[in-house]
N, C-alpha and C positions, 0 to 999 in steps of 0.2 A: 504494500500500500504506500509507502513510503515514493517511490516514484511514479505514483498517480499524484502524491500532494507536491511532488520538487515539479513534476510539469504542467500541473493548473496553475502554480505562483508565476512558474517561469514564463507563459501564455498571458499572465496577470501582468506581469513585468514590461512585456515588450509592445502589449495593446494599451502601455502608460493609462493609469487606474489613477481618477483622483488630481485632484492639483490645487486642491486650499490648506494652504501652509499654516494657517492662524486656526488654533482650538477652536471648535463652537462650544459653546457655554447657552445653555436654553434652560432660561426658567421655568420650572414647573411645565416643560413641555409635552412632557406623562404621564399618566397616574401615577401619584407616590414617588414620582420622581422632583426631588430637590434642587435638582441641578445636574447639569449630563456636559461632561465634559471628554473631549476626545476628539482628533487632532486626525483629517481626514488622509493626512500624506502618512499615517500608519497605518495606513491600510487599505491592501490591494484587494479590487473589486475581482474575483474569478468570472462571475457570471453571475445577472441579474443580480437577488439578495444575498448573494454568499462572497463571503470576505475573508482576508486571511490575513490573519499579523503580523507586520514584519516586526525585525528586532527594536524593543522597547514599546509595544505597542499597548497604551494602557485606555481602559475605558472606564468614569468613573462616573456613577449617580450618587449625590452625594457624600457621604461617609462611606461608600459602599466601592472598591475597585477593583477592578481584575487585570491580570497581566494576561495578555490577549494574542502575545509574541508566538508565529510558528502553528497556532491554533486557526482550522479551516473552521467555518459556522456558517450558517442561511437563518432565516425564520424558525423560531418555535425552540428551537437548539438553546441557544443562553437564554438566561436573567438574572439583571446584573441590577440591584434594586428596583426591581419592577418593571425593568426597561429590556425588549429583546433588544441587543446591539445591530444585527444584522438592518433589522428593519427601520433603527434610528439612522444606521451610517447610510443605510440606501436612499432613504431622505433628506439628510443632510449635507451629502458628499458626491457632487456631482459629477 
C-alpha cells in the first residue's frame, strides 16, 4: 500500500495542489468548532475531498490539534473537534 500512497502524493505534487500560503482562521465556522486553523500549502489535494499531509502539517479546532503529516483522509475519515478536515480544506483551499 505504501506505493499507492508515494504515487497519489506524487500525482498531488506535480498537478500543484493548493497555493494560499497565509492560515485560514474561521470563527465558529462549524458546529462546536472555536476556531479552525490550518495552512492550505500543507496540504496536497489527491483528488476531489481527499488530502494528504505533507511534513509538519497541522490542523487545529481550537484547543483541539492533530498532526496530519504523511496521513491520506477524504470525508467522514477524521474529526478533529467536531470539524471533518477533508471537507473544511476542500472549502477553504482552492
Amino acid at each position: 500500500m505504501g506505493w499507492l500512497q508515494s504515487s497519489l502524493v506524487t500525482i498531488g505534487l506535480l498537478t500543484g495542489a493548493g497555493s494560499q500560503a497565509a492560515p485560514i482562521v474561521s470563527p465558529a465556522a462549524h458546529p462546536g468548532a472555536d476556531r479552525v486553523i490550518a495552512c492550505c500549502d500543507d496540504f496536497v489535494r489527491v483528488t476531489g475531498q481527499v488530502f494528504t499531509g505533507r511534513t509538519g502539517a497541522i490542523f487545529r479546532v481550537g484547543d483541539v490539534s492533530d498532526d496530519l503529516a504523511g496521513d491520506t483522509f477524504g470525508p467522514r475519515v477524521l474529526d478533529i473537534g467536531g470539524v471533518d478536515p477533508a471537507r473544511y480544506l476542500h472549502q477553504h483551499c482552492g
